[in-house]
KOLMARLUM-988985 format. One record per residue (C-alpha): z, y negated, x; residue in three letters. Coordinates in steps of 0.2 Angstrom, whole numbers, padded with zeros to 4 digits, always signed. Each point is the difference from the previous one (the first is absolute). Layout:
N
ZYXALA;...
***
This chain:
688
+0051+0090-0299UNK;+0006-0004-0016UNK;-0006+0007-0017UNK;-0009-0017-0004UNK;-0009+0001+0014UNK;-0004+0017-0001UNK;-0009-0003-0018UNK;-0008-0016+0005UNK;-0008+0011+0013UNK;-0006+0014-0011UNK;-0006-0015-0012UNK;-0012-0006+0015UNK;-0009+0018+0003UNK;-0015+0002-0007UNK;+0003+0019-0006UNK;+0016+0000-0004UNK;+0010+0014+0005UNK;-0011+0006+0014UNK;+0001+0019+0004UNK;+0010+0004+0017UNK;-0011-0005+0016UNK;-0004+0016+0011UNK;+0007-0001+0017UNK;+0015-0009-0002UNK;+0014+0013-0003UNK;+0005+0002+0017UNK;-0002-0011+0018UNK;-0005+0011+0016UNK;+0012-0012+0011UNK;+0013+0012-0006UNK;-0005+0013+0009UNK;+0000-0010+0016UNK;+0018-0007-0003UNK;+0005+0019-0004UNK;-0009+0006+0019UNK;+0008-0014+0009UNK;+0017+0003-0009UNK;-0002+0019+0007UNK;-0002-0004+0015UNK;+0016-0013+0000UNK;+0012+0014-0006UNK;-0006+0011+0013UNK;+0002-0013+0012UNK;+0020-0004-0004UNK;+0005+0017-0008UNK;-0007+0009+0016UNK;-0006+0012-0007UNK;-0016+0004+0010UNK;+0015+0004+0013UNK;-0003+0019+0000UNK;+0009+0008+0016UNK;-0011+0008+0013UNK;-0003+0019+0001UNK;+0010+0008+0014UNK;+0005+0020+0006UNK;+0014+0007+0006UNK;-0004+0001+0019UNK;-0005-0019+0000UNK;+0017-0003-0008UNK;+0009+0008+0011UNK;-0007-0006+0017UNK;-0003-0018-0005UNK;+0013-0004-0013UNK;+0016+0009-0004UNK;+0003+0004+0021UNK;-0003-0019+0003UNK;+0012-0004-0011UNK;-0011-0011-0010UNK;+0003+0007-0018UNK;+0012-0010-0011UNK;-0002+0013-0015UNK;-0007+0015-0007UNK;-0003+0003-0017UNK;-0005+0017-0009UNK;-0010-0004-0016UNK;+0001+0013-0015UNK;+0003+0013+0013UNK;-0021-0003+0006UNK;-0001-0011+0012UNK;+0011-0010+0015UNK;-0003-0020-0001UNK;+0005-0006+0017UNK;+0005-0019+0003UNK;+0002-0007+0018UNK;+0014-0010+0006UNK;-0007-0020-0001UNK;+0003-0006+0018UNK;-0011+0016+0003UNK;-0015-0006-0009UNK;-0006-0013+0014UNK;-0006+0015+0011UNK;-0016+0004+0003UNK;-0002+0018-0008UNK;+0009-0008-0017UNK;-0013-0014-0001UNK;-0010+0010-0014UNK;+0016+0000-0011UNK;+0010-0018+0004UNK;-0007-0010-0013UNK;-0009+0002-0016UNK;-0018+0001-0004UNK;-0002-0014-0011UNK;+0007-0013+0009UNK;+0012+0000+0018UNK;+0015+0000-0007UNK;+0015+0011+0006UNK;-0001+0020-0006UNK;+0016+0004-0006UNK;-0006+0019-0001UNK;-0002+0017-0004UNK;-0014-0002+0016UNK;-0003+0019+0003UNK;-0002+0015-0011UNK;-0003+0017+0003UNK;+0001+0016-0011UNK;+0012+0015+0000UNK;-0001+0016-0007UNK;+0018+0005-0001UNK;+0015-0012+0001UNK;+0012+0012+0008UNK;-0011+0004+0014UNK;-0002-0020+0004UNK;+0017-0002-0001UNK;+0004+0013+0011UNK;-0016-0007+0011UNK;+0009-0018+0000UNK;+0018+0007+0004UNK;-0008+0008+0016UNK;-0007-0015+0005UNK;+0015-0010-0002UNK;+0014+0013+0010UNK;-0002-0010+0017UNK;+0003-0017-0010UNK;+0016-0008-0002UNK;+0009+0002-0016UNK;-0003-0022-0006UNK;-0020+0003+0005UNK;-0003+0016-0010UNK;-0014-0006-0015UNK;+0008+0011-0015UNK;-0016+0001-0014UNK;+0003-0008-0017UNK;-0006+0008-0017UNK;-0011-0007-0011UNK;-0007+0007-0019UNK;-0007-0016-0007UNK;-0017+0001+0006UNK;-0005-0020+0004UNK;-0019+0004+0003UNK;-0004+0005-0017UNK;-0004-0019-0002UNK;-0009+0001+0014UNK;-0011+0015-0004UNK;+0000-0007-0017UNK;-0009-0019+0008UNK;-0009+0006+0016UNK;-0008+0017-0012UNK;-0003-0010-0017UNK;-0005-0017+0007UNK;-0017+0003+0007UNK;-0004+0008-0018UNK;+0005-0015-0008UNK;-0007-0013+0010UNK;-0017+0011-0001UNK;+0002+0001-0019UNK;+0005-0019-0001UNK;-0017-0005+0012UNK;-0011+0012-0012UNK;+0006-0007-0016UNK;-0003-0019+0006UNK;-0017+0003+0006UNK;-0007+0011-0015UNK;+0008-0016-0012UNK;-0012-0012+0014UNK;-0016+0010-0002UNK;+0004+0001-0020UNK;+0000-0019-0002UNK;+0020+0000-0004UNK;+0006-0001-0017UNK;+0008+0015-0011UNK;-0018+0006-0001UNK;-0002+0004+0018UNK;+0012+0014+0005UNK;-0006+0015+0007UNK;+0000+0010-0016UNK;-0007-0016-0013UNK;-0015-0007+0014UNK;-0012+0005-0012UNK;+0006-0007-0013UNK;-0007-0018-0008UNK;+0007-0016+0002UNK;-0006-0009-0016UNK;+0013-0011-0006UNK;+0001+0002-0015UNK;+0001-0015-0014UNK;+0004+0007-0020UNK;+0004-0009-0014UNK;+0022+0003+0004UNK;-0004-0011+0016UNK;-0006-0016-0011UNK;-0015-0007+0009UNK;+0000-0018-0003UNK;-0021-0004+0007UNK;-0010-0004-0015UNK;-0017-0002+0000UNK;+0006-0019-0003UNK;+0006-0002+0018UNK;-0019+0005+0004UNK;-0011-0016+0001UNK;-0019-0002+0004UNK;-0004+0018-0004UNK;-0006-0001-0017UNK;-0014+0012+0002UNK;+0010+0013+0010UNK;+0015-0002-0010UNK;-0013+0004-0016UNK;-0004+0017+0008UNK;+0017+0004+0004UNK;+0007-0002-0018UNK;-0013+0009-0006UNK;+0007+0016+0011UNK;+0019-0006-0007UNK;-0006+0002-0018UNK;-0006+0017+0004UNK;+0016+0003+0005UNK;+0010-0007-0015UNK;-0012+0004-0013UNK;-0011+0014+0003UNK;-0005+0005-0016UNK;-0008-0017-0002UNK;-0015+0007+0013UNK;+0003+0020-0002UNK;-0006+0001-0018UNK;-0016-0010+0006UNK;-0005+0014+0012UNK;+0006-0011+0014UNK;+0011+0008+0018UNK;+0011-0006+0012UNK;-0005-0010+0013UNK;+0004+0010+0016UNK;+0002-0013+0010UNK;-0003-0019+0005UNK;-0004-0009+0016UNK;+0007-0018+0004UNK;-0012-0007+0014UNK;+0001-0016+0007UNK;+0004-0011+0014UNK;+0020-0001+0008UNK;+0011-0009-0012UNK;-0008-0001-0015UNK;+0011+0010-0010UNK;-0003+0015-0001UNK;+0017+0007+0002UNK;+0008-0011-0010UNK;-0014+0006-0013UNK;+0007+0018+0000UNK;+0018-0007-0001UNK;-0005-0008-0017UNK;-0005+0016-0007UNK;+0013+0007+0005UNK;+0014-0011-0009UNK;-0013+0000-0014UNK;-0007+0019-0002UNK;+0021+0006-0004UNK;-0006+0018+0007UNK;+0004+0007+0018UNK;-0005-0009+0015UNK;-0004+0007+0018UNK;-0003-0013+0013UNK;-0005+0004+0018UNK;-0009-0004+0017UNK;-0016+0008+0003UNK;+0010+0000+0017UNK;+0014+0010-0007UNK;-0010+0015+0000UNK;-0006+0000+0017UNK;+0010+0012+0012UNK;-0001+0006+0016UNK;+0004+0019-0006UNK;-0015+0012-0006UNK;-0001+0001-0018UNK;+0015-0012-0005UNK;-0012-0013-0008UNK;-0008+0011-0011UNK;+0019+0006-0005UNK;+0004-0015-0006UNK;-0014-0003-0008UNK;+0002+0016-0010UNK;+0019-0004-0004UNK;-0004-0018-0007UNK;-0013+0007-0010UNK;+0013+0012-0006UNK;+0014-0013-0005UNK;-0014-0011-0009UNK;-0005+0016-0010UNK;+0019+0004-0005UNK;+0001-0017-0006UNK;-0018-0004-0008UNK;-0006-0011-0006UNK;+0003-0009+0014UNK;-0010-0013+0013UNK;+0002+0005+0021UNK;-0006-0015+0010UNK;-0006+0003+0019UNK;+0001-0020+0008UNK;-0011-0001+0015UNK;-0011+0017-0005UNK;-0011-0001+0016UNK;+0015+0005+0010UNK;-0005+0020-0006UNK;-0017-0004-0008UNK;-0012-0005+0013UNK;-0016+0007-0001UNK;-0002+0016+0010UNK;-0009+0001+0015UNK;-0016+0011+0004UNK;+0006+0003+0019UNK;+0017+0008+0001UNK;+0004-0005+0017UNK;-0003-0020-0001UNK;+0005-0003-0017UNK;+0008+0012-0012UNK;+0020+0004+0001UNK;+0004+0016-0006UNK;+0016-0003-0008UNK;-0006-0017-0009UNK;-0013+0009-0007UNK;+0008+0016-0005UNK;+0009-0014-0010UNK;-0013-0009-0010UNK;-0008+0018-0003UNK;+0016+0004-0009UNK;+0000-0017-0009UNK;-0016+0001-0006UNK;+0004+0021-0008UNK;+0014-0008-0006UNK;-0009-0014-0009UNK;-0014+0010-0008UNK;+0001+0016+0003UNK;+0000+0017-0009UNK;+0019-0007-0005UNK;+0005-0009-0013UNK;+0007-0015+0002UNK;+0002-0009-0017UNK;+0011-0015-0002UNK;-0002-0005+0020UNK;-0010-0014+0002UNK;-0002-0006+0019UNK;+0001-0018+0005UNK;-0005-0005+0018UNK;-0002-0017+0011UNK;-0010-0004+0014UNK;-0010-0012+0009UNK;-0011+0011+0009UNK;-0008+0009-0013UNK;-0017+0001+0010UNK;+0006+0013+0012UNK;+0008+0011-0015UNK;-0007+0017-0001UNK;-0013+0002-0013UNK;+0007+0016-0009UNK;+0017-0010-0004UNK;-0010-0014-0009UNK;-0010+0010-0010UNK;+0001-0001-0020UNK;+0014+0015-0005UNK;+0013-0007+0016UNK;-0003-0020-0002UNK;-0008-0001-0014UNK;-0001-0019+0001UNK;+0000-0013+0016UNK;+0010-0017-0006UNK;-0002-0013+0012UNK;+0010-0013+0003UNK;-0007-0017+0009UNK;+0006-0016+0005UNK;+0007-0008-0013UNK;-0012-0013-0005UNK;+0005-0020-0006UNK;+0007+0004-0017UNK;+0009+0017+0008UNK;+0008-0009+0014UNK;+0006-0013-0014UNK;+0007+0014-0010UNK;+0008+0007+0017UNK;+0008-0018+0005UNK;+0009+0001-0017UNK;+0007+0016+0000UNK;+0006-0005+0018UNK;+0006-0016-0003UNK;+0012+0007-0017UNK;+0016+0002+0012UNK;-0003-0015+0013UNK;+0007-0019-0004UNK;-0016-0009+0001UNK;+0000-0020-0005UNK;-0014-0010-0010UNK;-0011-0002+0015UNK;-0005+0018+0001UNK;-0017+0003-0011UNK;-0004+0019-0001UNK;-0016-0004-0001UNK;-0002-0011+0015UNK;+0007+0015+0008UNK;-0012+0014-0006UNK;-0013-0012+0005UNK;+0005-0003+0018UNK;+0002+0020+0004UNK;-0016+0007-0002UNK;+0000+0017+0009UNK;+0017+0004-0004UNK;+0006+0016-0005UNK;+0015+0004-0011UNK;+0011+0003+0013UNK;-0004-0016+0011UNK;+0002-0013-0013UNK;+0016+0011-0001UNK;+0005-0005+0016UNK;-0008-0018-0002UNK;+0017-0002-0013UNK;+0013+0008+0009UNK;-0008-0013+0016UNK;+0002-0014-0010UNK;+0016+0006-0006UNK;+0006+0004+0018UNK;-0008-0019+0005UNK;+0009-0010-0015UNK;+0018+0007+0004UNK;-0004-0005+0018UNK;-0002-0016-0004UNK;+0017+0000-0012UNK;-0011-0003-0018UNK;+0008+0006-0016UNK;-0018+0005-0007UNK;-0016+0005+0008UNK;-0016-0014+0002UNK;-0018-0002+0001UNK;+0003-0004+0017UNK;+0012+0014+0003UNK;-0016+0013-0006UNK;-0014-0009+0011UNK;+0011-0001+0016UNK;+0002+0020-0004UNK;-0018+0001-0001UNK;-0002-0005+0016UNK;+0011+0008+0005UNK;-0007+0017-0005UNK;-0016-0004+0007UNK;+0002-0009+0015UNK;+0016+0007+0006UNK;+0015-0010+0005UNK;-0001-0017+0006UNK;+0001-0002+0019UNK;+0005-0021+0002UNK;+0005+0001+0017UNK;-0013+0012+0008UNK;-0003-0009+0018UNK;-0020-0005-0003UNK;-0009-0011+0012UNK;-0008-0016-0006UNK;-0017+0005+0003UNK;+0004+0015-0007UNK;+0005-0008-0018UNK;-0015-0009+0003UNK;-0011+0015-0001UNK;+0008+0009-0012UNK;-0001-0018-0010UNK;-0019+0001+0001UNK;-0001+0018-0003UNK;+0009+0000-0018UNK;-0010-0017-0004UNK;-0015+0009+0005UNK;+0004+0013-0014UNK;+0005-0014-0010UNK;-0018-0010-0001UNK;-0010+0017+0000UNK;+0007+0005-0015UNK;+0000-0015-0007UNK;-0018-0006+0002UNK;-0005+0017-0004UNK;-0005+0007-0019UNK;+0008+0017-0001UNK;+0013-0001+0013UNK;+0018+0002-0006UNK;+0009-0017-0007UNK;+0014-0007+0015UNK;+0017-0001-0009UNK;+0008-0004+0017UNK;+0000-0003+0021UNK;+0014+0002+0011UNK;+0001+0002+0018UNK;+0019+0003+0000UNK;-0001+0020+0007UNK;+0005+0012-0011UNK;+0004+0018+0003UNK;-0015+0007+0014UNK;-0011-0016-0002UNK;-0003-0019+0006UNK;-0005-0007-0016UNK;-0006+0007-0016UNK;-0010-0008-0017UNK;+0002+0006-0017UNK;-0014+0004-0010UNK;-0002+0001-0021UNK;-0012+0017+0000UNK;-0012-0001-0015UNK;+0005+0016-0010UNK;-0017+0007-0001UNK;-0003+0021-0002UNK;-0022-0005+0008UNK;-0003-0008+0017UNK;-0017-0004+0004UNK;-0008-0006+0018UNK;+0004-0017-0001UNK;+0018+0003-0002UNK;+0004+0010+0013UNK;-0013-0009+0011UNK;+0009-0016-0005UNK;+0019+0009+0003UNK;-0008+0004+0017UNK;-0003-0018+0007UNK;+0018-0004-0008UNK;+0006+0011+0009UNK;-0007-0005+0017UNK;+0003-0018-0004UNK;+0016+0000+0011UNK;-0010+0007+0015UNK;-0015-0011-0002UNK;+0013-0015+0000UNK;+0006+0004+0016UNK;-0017+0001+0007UNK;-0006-0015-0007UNK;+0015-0009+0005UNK;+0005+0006+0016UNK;-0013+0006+0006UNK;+0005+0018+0003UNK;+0010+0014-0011UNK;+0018+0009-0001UNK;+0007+0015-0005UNK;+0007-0006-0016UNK;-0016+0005-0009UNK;+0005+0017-0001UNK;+0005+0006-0017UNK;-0015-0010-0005UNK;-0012+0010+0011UNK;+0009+0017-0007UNK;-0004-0006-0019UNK;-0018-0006+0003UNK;-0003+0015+0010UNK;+0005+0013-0016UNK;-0009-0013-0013UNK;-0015+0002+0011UNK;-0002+0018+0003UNK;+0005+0002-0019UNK;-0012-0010-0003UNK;-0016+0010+0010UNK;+0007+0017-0002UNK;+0009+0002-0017UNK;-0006-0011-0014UNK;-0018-0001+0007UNK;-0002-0017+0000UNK;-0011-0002+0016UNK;-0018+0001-0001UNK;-0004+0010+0016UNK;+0012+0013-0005UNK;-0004+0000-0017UNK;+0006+0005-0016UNK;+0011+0014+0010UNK;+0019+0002+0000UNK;+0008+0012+0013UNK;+0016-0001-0009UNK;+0009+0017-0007UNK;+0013-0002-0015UNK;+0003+0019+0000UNK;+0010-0003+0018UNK;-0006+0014+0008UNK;-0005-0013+0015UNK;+0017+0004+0006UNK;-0005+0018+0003UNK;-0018-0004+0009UNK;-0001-0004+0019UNK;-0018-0009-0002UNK;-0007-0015-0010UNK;-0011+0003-0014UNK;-0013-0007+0010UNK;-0012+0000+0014UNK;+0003-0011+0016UNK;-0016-0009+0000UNK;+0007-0007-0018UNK;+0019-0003+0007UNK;-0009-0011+0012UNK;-0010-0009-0014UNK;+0014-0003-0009UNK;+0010-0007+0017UNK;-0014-0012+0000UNK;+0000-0005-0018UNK;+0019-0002+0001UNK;-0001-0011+0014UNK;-0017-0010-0007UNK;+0011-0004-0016UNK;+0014-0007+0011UNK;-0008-0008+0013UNK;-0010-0009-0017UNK;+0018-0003-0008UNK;+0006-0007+0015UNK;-0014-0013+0005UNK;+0000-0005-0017UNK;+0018-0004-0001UNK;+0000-0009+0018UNK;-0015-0012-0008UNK;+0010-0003-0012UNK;+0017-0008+0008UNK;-0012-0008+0010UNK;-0007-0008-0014UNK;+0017-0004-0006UNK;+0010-0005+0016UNK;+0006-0015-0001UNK;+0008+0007-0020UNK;+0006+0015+0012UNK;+0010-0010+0012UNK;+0010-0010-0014UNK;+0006+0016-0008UNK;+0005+0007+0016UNK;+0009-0016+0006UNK;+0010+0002-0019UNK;+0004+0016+0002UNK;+0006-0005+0020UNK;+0011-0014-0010UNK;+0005+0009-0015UNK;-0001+0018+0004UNK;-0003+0004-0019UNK;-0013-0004-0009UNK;-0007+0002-0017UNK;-0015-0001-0009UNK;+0002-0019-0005UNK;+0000-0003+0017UNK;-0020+0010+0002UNK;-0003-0009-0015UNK;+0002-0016+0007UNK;-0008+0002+0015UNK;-0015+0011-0006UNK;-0001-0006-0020UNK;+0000+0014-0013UNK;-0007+0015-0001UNK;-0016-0001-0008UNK;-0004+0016-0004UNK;-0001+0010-0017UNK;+0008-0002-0015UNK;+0007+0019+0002UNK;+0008-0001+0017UNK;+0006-0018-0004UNK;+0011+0006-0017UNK;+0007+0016+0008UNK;+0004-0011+0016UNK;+0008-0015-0011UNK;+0008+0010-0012UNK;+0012+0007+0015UNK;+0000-0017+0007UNK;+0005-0009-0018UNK;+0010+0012-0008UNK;-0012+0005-0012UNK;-0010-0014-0006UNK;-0016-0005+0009UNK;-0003-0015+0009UNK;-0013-0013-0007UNK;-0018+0001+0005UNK;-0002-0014+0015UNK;-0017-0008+0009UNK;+0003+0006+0016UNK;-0013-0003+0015UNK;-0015+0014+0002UNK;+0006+0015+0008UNK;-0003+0003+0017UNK;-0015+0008+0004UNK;+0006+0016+0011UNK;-0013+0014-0010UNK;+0000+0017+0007UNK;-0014+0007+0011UNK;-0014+0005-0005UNK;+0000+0019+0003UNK;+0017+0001-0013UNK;-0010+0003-0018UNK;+0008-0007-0014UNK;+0006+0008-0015UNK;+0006+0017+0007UNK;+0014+0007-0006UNK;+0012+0015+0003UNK;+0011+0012-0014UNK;
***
């Protein structure tokens, strides 16, 4: 790689010069080359050929008066090694030694040796053997000082050590997590990275978009840090702590990079998951060591990503729900963040999205003194997200940011994220020099539909079905007041379904009865089309079913919107649900609310059948569009069904997005069609 590219590279990282990633000094496949290369050498060197243990009687009788000896060699006057003549080896009594052990190749010798106290009384010994033999048969002994086995006591003694040494320090370096910190000596140690000023941290709190509020809290704790005379001379302390909380992929992490690159003190950043072990006692180690180097370099800021890793709330009953080295852990988290030490100058950040099943004591003011949370971005945040995003992409004249932020309601930070890399991915596909409108809506869907599946084998009446089903959808929520706005149909499969319809959701933060009664019926519209239709139903209702089942029982059991139930919620925010093994209440009222849930269903689902069948001959020209086109829009509703007659609210937001900011005209369109909700769903009732 040449230096150009080298730079260009370091210019692309978001930190800079980036401290040494653990775990990636050495690779363990070494240490299986290295066995199998032993095993090779032993193999063609020979030498696991060690000669067979023999005595002097057995010499005698079955060697040396045979004449089956080729020679005999004294070694440092110890020891005779004794190697048999090879047309000899073939027999029966010789088969032990004839070939090598690893392998069946030929044994060229030594094949016997046998231990001798005194050299002169062997040879004598061998000489008397020997009297009766002729003179070219005698076998005279050979003299050897240069002991050939010290390799071999050196491999066959050292090597079981060595490979038990090897296999030890491999599996101590797996259980440690790998790295320079997990030897057998450093396994307590942290492994924070570790981010300073030297290491020049490029993320700004102007590469975080959407988080006004959050980032406001957050520079407050940088200001601390950079002047805190400013708040010390007021009587004012240190914030011990802050808590991100929010939803995956809202930037939360990317919130304590900023303050990294902007707070120019020390930096630790972990895994909640980096503390957990499977020794005793090695989580609370590291914790007391990254507490230690944070001190040595205060004032500095330790952030803990994914915190409910250590900090779930601990459990009442030991044996179903507590783990003894996790929470041996988060007690020595929460000494070390207010306890009888001093710990000035360390301010704790943390991240997570399950802050309901964190443990009290670690949320309490003194350890997290505050709890920022960080939503969905909302219209103006996604627009501020799209334009960071969009600063190192080629985009052409077509692409409105605006039009964009409108589209993706629901989006966090990170999926509008992957929205511009899709449409970047999509333009290049398709050869463009710059990115288009086009090229963004196509990863839209994309993203939300999955990947389009044009030659799926579907039959006709199949397509038919689905057809109806999405134009069912279609005309529910187009006939009814506070169902979602259509954007689009499409019966072209995509990822696990048949068809799919895009809806504009009203960015509301208060749902009343009617809304979710009326996003009920538009949600049933595709099953009541097939009823209404063929005559009978499919299976292609079921993600509907699964949506206006939750709405349903969410709707009798948590917002206390029903009136049999009452003005009762059975919902726990604390999440100690997850610990409980009964439901809050009694089964007489499980029943009743079984019954209210399927009352309000069965309610929806009549009203929205009445409702096609009101509308059926409208319903069959959208479907037999969407068979011709496969595509359709909301022109296409609007000149079947007119406009939609309802508010002035829900008709700016839903024209805006449509019009690209500017509202359409007021039109005379026909009455609305009379579809009121029944009679037991009071009007007016809303929910916070």
């Amino acid at each position: 790689m040449s230096e150009e590219n080298k730079s260009g590279d370091k210019k692309k990282s978001p930190f800079g010069k980036m401290p040494k990633p653990p775990g990636k000094g050495f690779n363990f496949s070494w240490i299986y080359a290295i066995v199998f290369l032993l095993i090779f050498v032993i193999w063609v060197l020979g030498l696991g050929d060690k000669p067979k243990l023999t005595n002097m009687n057995e010499f005698e009788k079955t060697m040396l008066t045979t004449h089956d000896v080729e020679k005999i060699e004294i070694v440092n006057r110890e020891r005779v090694e004794i190697t048999i003549k090879k047309d000899k080896l073939n027999q029966e009594k010789y088969k032990a030694v004839s070939h090598k052990p690893f392998g069946n190749g030929y044994n060229p010798g030594p094949h016997y040796y046998m231990p001798i106290g005194d050299v002169g009384n062997f040879e004598s010994k061998l000489e008397a053997i020997q009297k009766d033999f002729p003179e070219n048969e005698r076998i005279q002994p050979e003299y050897n000082n240069n002991d050939r086995s010290i390799l071999e006591v050196l491999f066959w003694n050292l090597l079981p050590f060595i490979i038990i040494a090897v296999i030890w320090i491999f599996i101590m370096r797996r259980m440690g997590g790998g790295g320079a910190g997990s030897q057998i000596f450093n396994i307590g140690k942290s492994k924070a990275q570790l981010f300073d000023k030297d290491l020049n941290v490029k993320v700004t709190f102007n590469d975080v978009a959407g988080l006004e509020e959050a980032k406001v809290e957050v520079m407050e704790i940088v200001d601390f840090l950079k002047n805190p005379k400013k708040y010390t001379q007021l009587g004012g302390k240190i914030p011990r702590g802050a808590l991100l909380v929010g939803p995956p992929g809202t930037g939360k992490t990317l919130l304590a990079k900023a303050v990294a690159g902007e707070a120019q003190v020390p930096f630790f950043s972990l895994s909640g998951s980096d503390f957990v072990e499977m020794f005793v006692g090695v989580g609370a180690s590291r914790v007391r060591d990254l507490f230690r180097q944070a001190k040595e370099k205060a004032p500095s800021i330790i952030f803990i990503d994914e915190i409910d890793a250590i900090g779930r709330a601990r459990g009442k009953a030991p044996s179903f729900s507590a783990n003894d080295e996790r929470e041996s852990t988060l007690n020595q988290l929460l000494t070390e963040m207010d306890g009888f030490g001093s710990n000035t100058g360390v301010i704790i950040l943390a991240a997570t999205n399950r802050a309901d099943i964190l443990d009290r004591a670690l949320l309490r003011p003194g350890r997290f003194d505050r709890q920022i949370y960080v939503e969905l971005p909302d219209l103006t945040g996604r627009e501020e997200i799209f334009k960071v995003h969009t600063k190192i992409l080629k985009i052409d004249h077509t692409v409105d940011i605006k039009f964009l932020a409108r589209q993706t309601p629901g989006f966090s930070g990170a999926d509008i994220a992957n929205l511009c890399n899709e449409a970047a991915l999509i333009a290049a596909r398709k050869n463009k020099t710059a990115i288009g409108k086009d090229d963004f809506l196509s990863a839209v869907d994309r993203i939300i539909g999955g990947l389009e599946k044009k030659n799926k084998i579907i039959t006709k009446h199949e397509k038919s079905v689905i057809a109806y089903h999405e134009s069912g959808h279609a005309t529910v929520s187009w006939l009814l007041e506070h169902a979602h706005p259509l954007v689009k149909v499409t019966i072209v499969p995509r990822g696990n379904s048949l068809g799919a319809a895009w809806y504009l959701p009203e960015e509301r933060q208060l749902t009343n009865k009617e809304q979710i009664f009326d996003e009920i019926c538009a949600a049933l519209g595709g099953r009541a089309a097939e009823e209404v239709i063929f005559g009978t139903i499919s299976t292609g209702a079921l993600s509907d079913l699964e949506k206006i089942t939750k709405q349903a029982y969410a709707s009798v059991s948590i917002f206390g919107l029903n009136d049999r139930i009452g003005n009762i919620s059975y919902y726990d925010s604390s999440g100690q649900q997850d610990y409980s093994f009964s439901k809050p209440y009694s089964e007489k009222t499980a029943e009743i609310i079984d019954e209210e849930v399927k009352k309000l269903i069965d309610l929806a689902y009549q009203r929205t059948k009445k409702l096609l069948v009101d509308n059926k001959e409208k319903l069959d020209k959208l479907a037999h569009r969407l068979l011709e086109k496969e595509v359709i829009f909301k022109e296409d509703l609007e000149e079947i069904f007119g406009h939609r007659p309802w508010g002035e609210s829900e008709k700016a937001t839903f024209n805006t997005f449509i019009t690209d900011g500017e509202p359409e005209p007021e039109k005379t369109v026909p009455p609305a069609v009379d579809t009121p909700p029944p009679s037991n769903i009071p009007q007016g009732s809303i929910q916070v």
